[in-house]
Structure formats: C-alpha cells, structure tokens
Biopython code that builds the backbone (N, CA, C, O; Angstrom):
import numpy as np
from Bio.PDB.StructureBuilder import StructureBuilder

atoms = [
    (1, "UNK", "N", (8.511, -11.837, 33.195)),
    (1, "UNK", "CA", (7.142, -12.001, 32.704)),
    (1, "UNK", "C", (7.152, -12.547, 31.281)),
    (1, "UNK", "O", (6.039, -12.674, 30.772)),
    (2, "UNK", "N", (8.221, -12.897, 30.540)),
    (2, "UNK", "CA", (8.477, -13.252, 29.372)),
    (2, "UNK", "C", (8.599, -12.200, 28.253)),
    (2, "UNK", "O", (9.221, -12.405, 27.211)),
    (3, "UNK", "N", (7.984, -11.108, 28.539)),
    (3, "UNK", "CA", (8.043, -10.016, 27.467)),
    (3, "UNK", "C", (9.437, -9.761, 27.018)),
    (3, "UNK", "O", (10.423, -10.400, 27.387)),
    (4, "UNK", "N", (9.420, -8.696, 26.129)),
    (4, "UNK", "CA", (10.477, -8.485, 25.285)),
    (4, "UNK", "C", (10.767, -6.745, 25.687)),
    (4, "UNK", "O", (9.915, -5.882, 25.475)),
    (5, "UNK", "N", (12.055, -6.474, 26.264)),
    (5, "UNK", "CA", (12.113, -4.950, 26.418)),
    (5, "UNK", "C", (12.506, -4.135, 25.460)),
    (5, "UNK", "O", (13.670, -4.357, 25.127)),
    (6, "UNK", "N", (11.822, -2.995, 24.695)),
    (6, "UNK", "CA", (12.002, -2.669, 23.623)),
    (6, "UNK", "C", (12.358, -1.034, 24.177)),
    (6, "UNK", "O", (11.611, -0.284, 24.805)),
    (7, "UNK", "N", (14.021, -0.743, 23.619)),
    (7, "UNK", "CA", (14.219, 0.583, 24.109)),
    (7, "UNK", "C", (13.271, 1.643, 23.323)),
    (7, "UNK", "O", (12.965, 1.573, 22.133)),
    (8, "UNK", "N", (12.785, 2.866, 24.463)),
    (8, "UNK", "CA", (12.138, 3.435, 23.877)),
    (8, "UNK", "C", (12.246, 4.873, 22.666)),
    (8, "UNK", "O", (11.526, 5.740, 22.170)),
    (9, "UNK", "N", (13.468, 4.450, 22.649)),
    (9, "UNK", "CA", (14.072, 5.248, 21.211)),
    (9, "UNK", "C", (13.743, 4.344, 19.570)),
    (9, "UNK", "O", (13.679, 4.834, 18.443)),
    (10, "UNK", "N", (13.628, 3.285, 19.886)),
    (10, "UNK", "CA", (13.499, 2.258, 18.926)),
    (10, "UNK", "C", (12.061, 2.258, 18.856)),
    (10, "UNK", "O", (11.604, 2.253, 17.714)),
    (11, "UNK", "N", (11.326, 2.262, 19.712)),
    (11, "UNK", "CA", (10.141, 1.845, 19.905)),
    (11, "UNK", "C", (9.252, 3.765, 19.157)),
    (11, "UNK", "O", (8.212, 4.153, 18.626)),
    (12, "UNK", "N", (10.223, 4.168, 19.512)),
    (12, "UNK", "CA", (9.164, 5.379, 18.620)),
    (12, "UNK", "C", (9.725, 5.732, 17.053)),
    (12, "UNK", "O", (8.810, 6.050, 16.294)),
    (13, "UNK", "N", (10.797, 5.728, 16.576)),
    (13, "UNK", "CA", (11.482, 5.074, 15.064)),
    (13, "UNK", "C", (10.703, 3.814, 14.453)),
    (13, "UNK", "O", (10.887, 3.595, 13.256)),
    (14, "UNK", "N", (9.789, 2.908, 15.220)),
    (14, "UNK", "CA", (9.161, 1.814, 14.774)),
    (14, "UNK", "C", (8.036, 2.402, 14.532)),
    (14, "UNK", "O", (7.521, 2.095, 13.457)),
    (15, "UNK", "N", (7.374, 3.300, 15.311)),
    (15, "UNK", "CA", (6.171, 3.697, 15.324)),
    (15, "UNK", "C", (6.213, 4.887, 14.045)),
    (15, "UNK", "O", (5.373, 4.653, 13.177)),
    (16, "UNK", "N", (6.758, 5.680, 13.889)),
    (16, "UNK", "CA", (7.317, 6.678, 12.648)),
    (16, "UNK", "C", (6.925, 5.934, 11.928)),
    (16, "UNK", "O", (5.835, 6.190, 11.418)),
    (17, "UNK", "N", (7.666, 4.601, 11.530)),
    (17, "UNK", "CA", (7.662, 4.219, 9.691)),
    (17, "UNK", "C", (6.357, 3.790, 9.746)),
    (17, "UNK", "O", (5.691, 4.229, 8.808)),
    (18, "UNK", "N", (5.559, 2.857, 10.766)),
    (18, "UNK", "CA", (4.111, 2.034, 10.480)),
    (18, "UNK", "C", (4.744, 0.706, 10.721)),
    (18, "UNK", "O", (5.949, 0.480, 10.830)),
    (19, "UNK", "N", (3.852, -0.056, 10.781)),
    (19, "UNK", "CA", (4.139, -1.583, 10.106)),
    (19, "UNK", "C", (4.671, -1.864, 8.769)),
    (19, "UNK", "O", (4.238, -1.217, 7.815)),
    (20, "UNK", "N", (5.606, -2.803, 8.598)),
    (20, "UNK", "CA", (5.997, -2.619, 6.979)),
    (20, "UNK", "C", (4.654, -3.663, 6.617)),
    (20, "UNK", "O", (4.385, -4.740, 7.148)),
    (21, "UNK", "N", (4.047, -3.063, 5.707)),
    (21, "UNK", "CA", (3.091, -3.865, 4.569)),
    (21, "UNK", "C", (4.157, -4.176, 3.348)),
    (21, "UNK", "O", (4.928, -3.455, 2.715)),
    (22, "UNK", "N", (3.846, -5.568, 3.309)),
    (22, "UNK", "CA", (4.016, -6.519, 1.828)),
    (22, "UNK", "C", (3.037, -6.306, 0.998)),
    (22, "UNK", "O", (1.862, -6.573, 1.251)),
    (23, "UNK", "N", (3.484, -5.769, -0.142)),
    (23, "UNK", "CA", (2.490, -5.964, -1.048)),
    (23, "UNK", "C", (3.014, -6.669, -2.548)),
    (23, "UNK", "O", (4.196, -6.555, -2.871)),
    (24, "UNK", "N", (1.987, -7.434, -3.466)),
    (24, "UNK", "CA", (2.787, -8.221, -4.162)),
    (24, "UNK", "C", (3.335, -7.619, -4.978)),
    (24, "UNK", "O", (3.375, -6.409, -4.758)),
    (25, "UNK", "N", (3.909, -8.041, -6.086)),
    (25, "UNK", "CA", (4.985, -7.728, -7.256)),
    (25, "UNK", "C", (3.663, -7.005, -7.926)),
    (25, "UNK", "O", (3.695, -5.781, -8.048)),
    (26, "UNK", "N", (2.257, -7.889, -8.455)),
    (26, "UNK", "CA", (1.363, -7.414, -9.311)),
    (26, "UNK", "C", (0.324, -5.859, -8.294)),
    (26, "UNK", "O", (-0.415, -5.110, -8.933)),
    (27, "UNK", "N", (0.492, -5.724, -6.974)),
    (27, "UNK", "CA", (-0.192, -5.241, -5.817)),
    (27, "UNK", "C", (0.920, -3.900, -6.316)),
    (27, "UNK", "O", (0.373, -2.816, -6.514)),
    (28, "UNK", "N", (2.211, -3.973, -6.482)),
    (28, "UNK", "CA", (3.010, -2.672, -6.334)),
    (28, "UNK", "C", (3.373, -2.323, -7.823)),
    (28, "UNK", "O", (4.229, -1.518, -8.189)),
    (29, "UNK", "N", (2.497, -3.140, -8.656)),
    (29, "UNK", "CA", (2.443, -2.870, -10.167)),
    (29, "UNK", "C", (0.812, -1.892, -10.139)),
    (29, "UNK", "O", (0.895, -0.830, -10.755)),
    (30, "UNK", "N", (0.039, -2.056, -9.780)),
    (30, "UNK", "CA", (-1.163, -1.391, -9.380)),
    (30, "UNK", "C", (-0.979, -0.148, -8.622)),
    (30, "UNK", "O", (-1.483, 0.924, -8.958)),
    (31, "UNK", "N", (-0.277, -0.316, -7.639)),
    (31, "UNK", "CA", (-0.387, 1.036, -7.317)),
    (31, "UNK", "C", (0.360, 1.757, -7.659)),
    (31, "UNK", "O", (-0.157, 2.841, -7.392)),
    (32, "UNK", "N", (1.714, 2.020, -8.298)),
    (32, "UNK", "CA", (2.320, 2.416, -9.199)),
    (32, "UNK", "C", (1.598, 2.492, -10.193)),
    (32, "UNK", "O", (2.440, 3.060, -10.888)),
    (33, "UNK", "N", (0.526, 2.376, -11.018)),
    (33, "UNK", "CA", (-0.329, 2.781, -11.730)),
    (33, "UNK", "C", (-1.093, 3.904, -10.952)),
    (33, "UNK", "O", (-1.105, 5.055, -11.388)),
    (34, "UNK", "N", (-1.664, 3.588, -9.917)),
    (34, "UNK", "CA", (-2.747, 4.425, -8.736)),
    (34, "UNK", "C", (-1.667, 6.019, -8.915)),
    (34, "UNK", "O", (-1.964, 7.109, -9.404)),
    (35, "UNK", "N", (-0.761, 5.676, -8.473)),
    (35, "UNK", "CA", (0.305, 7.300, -8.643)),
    (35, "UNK", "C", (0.051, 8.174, -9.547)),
    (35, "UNK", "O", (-0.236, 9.370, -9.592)),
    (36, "UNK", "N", (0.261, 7.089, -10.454)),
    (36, "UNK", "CA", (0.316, 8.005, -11.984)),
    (36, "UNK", "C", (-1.206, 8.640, -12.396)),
    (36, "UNK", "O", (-1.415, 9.055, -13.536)),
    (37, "UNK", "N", (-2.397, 8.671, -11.179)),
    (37, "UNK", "CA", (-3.860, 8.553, -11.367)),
    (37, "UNK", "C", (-4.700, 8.063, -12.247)),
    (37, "UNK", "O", (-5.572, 8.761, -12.764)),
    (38, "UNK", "N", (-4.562, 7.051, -12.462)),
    (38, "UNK", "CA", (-5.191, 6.125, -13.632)),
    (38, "UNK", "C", (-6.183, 5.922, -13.027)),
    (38, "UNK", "O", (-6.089, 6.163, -11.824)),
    (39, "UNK", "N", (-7.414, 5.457, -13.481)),
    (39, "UNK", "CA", (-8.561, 4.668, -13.071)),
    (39, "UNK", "C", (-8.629, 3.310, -12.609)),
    (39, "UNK", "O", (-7.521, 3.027, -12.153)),
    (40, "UNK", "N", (-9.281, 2.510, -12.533)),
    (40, "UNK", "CA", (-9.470, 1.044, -12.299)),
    (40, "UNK", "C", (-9.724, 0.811, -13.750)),
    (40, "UNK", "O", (-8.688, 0.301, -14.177)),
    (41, "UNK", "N", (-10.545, 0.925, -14.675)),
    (41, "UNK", "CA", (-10.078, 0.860, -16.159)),
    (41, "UNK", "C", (-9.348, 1.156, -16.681)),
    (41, "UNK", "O", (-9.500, 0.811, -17.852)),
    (42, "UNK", "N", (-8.070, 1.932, -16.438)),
    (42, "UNK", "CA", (-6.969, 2.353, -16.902)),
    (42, "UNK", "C", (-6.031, 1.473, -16.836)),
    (42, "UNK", "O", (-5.172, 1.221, -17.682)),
    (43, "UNK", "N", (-6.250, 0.874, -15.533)),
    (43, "UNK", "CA", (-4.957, 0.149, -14.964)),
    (43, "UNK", "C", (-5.451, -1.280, -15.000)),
    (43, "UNK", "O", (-4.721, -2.065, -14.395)),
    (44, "UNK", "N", (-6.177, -1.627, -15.386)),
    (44, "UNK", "CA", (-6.758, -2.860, -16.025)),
    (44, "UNK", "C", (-6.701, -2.712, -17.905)),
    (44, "UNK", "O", (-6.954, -3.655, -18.654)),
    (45, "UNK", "N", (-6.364, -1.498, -18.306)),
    (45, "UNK", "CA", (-6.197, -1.702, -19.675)),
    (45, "UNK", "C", (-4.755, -2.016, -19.629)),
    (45, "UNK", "O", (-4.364, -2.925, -20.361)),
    (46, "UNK", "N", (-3.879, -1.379, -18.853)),
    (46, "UNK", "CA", (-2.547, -1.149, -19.159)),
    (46, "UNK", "C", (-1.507, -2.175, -18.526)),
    (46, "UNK", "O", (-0.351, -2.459, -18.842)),
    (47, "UNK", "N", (-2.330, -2.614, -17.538)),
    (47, "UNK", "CA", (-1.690, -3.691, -17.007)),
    (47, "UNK", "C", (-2.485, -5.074, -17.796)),
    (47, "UNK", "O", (-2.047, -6.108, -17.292)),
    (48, "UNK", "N", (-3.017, -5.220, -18.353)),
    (48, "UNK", "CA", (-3.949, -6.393, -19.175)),
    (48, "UNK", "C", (-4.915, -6.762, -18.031)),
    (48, "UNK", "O", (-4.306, -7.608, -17.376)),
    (49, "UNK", "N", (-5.666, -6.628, -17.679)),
    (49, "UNK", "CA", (-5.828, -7.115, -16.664)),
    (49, "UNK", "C", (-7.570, -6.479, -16.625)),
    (49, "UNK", "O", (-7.732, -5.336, -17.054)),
    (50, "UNK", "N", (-8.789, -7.248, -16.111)),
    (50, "UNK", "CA", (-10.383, -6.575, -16.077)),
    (50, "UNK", "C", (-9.942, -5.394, -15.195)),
    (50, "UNK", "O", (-8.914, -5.118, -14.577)),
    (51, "UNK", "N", (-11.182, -4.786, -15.395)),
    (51, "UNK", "CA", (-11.369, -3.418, -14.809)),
    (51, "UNK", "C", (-11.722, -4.087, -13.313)),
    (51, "UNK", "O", (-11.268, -3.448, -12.363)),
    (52, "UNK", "N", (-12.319, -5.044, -13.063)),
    (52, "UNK", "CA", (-13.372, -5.891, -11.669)),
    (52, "UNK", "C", (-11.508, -5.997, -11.182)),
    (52, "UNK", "O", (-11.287, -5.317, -10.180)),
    (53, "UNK", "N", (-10.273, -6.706, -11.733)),
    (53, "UNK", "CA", (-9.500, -7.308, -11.165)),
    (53, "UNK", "C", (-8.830, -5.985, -10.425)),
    (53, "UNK", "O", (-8.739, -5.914, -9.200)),
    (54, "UNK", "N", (-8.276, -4.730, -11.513)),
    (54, "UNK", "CA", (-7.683, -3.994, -10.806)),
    (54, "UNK", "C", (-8.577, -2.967, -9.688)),
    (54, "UNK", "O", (-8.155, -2.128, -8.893)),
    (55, "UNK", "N", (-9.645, -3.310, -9.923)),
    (55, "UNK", "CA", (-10.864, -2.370, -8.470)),
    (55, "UNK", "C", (-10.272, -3.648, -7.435)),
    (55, "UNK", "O", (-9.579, -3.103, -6.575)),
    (56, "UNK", "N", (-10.306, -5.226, -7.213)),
    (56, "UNK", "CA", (-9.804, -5.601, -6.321)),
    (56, "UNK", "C", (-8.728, -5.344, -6.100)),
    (56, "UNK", "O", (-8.523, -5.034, -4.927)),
    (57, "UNK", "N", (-7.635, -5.332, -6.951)),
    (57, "UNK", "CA", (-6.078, -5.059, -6.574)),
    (57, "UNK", "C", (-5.887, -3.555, -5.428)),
    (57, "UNK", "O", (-4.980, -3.262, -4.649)),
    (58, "UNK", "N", (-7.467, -2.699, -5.853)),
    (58, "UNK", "CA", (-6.980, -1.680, -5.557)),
    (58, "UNK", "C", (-7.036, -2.097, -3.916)),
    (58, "UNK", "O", (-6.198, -1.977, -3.023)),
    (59, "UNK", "N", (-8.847, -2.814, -3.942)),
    (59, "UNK", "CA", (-9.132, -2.405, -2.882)),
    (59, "UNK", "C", (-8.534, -3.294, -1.248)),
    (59, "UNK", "O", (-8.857, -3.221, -0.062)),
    (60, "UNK", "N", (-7.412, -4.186, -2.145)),
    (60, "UNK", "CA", (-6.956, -5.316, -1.546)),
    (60, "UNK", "C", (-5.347, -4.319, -0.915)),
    (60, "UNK", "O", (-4.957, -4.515, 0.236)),
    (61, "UNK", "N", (-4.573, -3.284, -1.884)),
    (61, "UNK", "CA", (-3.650, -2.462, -1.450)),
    (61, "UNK", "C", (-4.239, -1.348, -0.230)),
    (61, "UNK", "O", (-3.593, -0.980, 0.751)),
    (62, "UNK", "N", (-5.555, -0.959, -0.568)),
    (62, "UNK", "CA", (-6.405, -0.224, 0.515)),
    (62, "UNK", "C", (-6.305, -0.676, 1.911)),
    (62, "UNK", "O", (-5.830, 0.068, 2.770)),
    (63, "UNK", "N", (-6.645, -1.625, 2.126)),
    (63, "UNK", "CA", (-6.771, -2.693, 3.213)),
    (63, "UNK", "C", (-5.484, -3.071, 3.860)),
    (63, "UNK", "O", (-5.307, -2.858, 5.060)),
    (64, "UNK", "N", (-4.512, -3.665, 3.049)),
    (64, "UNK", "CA", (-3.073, -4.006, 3.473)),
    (64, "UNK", "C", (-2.386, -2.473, 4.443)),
    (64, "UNK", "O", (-1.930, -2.555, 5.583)),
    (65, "UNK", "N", (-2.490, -1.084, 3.563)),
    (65, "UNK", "CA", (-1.994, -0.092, 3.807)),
    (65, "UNK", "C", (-2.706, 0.506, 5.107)),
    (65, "UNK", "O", (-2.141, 1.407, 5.727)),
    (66, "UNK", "N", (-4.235, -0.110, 5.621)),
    (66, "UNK", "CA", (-4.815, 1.011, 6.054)),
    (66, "UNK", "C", (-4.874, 2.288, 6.079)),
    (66, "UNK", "O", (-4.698, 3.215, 6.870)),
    (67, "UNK", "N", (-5.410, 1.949, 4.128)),
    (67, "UNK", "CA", (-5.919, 4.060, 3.948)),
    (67, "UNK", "C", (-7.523, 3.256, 3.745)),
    (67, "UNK", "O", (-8.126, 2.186, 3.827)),
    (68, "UNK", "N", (-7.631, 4.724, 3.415)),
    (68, "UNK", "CA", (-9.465, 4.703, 3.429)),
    (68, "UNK", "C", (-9.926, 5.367, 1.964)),
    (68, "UNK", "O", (-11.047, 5.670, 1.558)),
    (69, "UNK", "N", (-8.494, 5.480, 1.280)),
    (69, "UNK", "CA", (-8.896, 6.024, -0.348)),
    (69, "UNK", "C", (-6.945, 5.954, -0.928)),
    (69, "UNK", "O", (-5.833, 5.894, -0.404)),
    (70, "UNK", "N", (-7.647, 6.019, -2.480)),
    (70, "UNK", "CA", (-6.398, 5.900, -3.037)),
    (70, "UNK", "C", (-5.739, 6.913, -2.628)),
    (70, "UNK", "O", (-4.626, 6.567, -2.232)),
    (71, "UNK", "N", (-5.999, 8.439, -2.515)),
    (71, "UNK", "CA", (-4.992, 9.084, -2.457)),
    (71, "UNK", "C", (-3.893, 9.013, -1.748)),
    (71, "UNK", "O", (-2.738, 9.189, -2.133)),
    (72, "UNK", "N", (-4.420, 8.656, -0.319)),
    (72, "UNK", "CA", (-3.956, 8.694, 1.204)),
    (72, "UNK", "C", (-3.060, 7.226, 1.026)),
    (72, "UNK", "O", (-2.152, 7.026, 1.834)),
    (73, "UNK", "N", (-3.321, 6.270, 0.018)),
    (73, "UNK", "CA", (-2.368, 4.928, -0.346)),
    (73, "UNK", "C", (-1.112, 5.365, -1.226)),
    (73, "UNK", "O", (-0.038, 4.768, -1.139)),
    (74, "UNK", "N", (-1.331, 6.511, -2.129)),
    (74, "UNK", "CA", (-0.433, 6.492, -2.911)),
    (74, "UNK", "C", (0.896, 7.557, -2.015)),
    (74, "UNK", "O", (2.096, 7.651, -2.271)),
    (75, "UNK", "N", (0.208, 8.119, -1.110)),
    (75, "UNK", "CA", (1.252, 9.043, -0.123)),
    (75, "UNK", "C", (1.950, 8.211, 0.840)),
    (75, "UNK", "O", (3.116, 8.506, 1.104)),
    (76, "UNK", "N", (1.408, 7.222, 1.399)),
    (76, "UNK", "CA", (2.148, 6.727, 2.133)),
    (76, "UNK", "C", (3.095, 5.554, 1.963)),
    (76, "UNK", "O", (3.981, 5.023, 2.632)),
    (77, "UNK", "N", (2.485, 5.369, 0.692)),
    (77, "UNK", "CA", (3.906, 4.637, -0.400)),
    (77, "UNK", "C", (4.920, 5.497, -0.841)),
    (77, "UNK", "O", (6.069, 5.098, -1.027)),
    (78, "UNK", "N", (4.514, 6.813, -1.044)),
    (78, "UNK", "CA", (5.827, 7.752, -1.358)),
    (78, "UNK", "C", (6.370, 8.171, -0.268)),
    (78, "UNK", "O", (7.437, 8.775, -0.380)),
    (79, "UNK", "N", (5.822, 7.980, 0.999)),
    (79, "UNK", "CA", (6.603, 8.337, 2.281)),
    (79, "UNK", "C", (7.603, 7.738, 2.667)),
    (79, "UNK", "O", (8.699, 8.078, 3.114)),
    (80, "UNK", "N", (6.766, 6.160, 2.296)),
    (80, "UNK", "CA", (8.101, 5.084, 2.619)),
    (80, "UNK", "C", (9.037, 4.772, 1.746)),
    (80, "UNK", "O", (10.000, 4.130, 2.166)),
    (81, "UNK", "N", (8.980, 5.123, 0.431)),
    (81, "UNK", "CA", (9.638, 5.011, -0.165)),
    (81, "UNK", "C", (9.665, 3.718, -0.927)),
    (81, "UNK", "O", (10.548, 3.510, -1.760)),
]
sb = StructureBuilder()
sb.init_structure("model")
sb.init_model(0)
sb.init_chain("A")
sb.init_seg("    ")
for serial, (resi, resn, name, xyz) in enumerate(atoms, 1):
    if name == "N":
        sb.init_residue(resn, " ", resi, " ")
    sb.init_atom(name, np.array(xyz, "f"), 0.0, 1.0, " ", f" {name:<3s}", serial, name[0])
structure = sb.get_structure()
C-alpha cells in the first residue's frame, strides 16, 4: 500500500517525546527568559528588544510548542531538555 511500517516500540518512544519543535536561536533566547519568569517587558528590556516583539516571540513559541500558556511552554522545554 506504500506505507511505511513503524515498529510499535518505536512508535510509542516517538509518541513520549512529542514532535520535535524548532525553535529559533532568538525563539530559545525568549523562552529561556519565560523560565526565569520575566514579563514580556522584561524580556524585551533584557533582550533589547519592544515589549509588542517579545509578546510575539512569546506567542509565536506558544503556538510552535502547542501550550496554551507560558507556564505549560516553559515545562515542556524542561522536559525535553
């Protein structure tokens, strides 16, 4: 049928970690700020950067990760390591 057979020991070790999300160099400079609980003005002071840019950075790592808030983003970056 063309498919691909994926043993199902692998196939649940794939499912464990998630999808790997890419996030950029400046995306994992942000949320590495998000950890440390900074604000969106915080992390737009400290990274140089508007307060408008790092609320997108945030809400652009939100989205990539599928969380639904920072907290639940900054855990599953420390999950994966």
């Amino acid at each position: 049928a063309g498919r691909r057979l994926l043993p199902a020991a692998v196939a649940a070790r794939l499912k464990e970690h998630g999808a790997r999300v890419v996030l950029t160099p400046r995306e994992r400079e942000v949320l590495g700020a998000l950890a440390t609980g900074l604000s969106n003005r915080e992390i737009g002071r400290s990274l140089g950067m508007s307060e408008a840019t790092a609320r997108t950075h945030v809400q652009i790592i939100l989205a990539k990760m599928g969380c639904h808030d920072r907290t639940s983003a900054v855990a599953q970056a420390m999950k994966r390591g």
